[in-house]
Z-matrix of the N, CA and C atoms (Angstrom, degrees):
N
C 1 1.457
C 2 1.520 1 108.29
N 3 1.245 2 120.70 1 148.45
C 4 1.628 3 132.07 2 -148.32
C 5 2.110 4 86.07 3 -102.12
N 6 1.292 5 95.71 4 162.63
C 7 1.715 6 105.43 5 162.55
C 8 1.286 7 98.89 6 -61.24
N 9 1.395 8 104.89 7 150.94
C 10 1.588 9 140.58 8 146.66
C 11 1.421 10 128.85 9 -40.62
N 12 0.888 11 134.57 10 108.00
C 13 1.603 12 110.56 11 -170.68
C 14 1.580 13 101.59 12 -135.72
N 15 1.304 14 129.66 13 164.50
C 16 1.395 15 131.92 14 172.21
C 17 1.276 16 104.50 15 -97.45
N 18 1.432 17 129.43 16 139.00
C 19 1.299 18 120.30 17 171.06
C 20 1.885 19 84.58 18 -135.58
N 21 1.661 20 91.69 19 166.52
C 22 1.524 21 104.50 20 155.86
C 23 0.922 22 93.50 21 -121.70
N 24 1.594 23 106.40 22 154.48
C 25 1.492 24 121.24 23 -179.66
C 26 1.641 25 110.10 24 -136.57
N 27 0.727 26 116.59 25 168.35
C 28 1.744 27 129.01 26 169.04
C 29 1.981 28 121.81 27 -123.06
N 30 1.398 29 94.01 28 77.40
C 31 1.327 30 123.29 29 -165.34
C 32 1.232 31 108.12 30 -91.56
N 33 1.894 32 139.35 31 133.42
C 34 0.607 33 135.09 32 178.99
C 35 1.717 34 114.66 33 -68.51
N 36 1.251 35 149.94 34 125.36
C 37 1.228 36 125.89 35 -167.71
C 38 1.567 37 116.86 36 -63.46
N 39 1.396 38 100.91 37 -47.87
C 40 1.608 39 114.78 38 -177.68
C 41 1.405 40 109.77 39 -30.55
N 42 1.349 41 88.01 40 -66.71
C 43 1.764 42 87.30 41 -179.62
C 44 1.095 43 130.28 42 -73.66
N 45 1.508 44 119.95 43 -28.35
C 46 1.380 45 104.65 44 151.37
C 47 1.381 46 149.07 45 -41.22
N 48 1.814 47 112.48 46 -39.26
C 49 1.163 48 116.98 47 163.58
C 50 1.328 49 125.20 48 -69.49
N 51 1.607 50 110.05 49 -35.20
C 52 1.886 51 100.54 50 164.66
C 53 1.008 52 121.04 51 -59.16
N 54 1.188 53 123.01 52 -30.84
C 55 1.735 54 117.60 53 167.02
C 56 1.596 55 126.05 54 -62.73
N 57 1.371 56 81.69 55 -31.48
C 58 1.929 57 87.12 56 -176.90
C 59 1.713 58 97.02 57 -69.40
N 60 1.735 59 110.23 58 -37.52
C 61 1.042 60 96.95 59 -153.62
C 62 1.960 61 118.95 60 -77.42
N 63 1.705 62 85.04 61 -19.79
C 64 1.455 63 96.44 62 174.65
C 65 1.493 64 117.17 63 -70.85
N 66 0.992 65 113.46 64 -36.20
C 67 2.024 66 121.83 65 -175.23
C 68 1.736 67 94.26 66 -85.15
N 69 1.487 68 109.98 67 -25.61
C 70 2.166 69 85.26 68 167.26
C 71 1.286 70 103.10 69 80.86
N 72 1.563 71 109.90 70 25.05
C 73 2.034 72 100.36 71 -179.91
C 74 1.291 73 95.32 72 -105.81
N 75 1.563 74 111.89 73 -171.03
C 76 1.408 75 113.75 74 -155.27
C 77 1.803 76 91.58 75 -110.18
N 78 1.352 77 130.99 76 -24.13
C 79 1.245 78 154.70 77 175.19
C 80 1.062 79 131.49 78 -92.51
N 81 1.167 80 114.90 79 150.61
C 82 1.229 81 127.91 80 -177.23
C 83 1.927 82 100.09 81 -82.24
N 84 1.448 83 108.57 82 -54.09
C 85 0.847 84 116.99 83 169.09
C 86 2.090 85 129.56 84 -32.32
N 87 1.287 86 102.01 85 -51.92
C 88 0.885 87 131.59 86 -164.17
C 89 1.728 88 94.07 87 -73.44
N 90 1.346 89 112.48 88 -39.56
C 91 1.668 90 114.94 89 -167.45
C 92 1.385 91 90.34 90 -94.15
N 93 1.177 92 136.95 91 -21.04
C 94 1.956 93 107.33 92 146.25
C 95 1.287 94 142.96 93 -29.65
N 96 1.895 95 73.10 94 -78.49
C 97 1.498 96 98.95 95 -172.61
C 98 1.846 97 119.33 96 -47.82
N 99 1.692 98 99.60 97 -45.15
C 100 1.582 99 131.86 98 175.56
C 101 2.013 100 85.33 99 -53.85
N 102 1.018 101 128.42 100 -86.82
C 103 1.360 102 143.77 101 -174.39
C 104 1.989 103 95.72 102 -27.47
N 105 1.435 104 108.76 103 -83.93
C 106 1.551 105 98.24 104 165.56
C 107 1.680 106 144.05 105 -12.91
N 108 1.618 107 89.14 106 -66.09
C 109 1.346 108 104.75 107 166.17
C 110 1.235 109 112.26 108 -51.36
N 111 1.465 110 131.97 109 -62.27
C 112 1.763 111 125.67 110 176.78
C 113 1.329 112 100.32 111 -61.91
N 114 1.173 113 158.88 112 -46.88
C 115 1.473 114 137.68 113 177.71
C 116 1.502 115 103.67 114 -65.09
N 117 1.063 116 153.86 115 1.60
C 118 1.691 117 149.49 116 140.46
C 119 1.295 118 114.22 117 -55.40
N 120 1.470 119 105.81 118 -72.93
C 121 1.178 120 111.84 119 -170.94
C 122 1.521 121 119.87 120 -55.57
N 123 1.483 122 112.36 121 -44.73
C 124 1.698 123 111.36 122 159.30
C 125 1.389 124 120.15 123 -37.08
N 126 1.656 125 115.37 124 -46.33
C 127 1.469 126 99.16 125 -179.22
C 128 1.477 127 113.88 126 -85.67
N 129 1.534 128 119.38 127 4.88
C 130 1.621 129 101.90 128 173.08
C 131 1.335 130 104.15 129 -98.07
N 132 1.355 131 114.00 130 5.21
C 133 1.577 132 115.85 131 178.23
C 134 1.525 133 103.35 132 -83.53
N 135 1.391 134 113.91 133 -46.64
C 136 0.998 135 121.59 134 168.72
C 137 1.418 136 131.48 135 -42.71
N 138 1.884 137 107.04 136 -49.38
C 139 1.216 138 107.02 137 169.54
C 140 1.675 139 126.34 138 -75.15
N 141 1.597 140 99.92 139 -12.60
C 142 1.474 141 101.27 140 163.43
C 143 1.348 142 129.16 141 -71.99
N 144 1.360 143 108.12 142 -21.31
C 145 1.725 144 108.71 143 -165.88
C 146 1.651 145 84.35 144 -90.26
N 147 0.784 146 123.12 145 -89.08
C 148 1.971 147 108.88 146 -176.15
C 149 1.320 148 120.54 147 -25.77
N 150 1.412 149 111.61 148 -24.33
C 151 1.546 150 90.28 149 166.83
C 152 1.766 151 112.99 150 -94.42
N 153 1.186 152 102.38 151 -10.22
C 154 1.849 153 102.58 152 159.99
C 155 1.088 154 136.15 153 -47.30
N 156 1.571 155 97.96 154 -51.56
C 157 1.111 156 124.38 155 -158.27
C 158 1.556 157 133.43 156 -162.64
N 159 1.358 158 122.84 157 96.89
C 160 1.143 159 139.90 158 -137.45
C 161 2.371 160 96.82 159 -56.71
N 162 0.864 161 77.93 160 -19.54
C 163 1.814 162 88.80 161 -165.52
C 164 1.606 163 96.15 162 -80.08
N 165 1.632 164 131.86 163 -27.89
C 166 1.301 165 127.86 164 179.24
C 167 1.378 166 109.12 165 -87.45
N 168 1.730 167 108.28 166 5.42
C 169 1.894 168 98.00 167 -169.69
C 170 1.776 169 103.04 168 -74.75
N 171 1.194 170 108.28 169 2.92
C 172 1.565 171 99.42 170 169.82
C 173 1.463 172 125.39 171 -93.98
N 174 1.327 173 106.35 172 10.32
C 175 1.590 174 124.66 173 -165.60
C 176 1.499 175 92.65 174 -51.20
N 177 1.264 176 130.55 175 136.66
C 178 1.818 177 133.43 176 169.11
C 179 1.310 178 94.70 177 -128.72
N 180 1.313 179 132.39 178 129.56
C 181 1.331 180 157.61 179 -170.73
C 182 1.597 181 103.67 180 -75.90
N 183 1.064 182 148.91 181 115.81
C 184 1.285 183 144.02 182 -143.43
C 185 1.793 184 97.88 183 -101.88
N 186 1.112 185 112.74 184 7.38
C 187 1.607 186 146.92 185 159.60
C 188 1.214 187 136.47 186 -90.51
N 189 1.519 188 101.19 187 -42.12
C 190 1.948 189 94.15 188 -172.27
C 191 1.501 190 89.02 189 -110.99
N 192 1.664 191 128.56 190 -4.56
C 193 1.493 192 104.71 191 -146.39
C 194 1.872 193 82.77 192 -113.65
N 195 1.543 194 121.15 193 39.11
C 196 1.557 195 133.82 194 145.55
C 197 1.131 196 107.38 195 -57.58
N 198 1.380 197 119.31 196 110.35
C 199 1.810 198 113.17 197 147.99
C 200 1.646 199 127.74 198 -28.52
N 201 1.121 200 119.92 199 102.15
C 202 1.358 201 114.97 200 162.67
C 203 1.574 202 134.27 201 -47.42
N 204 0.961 203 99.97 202 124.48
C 205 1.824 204 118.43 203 -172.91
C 206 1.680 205 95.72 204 -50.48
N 207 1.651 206 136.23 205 121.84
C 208 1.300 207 108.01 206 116.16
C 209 1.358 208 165.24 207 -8.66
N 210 1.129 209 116.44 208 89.60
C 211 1.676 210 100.21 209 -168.71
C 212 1.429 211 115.78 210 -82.72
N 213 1.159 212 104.72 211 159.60
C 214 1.788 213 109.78 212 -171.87
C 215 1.538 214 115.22 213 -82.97
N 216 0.712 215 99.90 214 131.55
C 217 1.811 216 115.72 215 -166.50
C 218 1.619 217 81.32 216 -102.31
N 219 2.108 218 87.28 217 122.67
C 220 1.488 219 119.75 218 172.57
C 221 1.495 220 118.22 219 -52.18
């Protein structure tokens, strides 16, 4: 398990609380971190099935494989 760190974030609330409310934690905190952890483990699943099996190396994570936003140049 990695250090602790404080971040601020800019979180939609909505969805934050359905998440909290689906995983049953007492935190907000907790339905991150919980949320994090399953986006890990998807990609080592990921990196397991391609190395299984040459036919899963196209596996795209229905998570990481979002287009990234542009950011706005100051």
């Amino acid at each position: 398990m990695g250090r602790k760190v404080r971040k601020t974030l800019n979180i939609d609330a909505a969805k934050l609380k359905r998440v909290q409310a689906y995983l049953g934690v007492d935190t907000e905190t907790e339905a991150i971190d919980r949320a994090l952890d399953a986006f890990d483990y998807e990609r080592a699943l990921g990196d397991l099935l391609g190395r299984a099996a040459p036919s899963f190396s196209g596996f795209a994570s229905p998570v990481a494989s979002r287009p990234r936003r542009q950011r706005k140049s100051p």
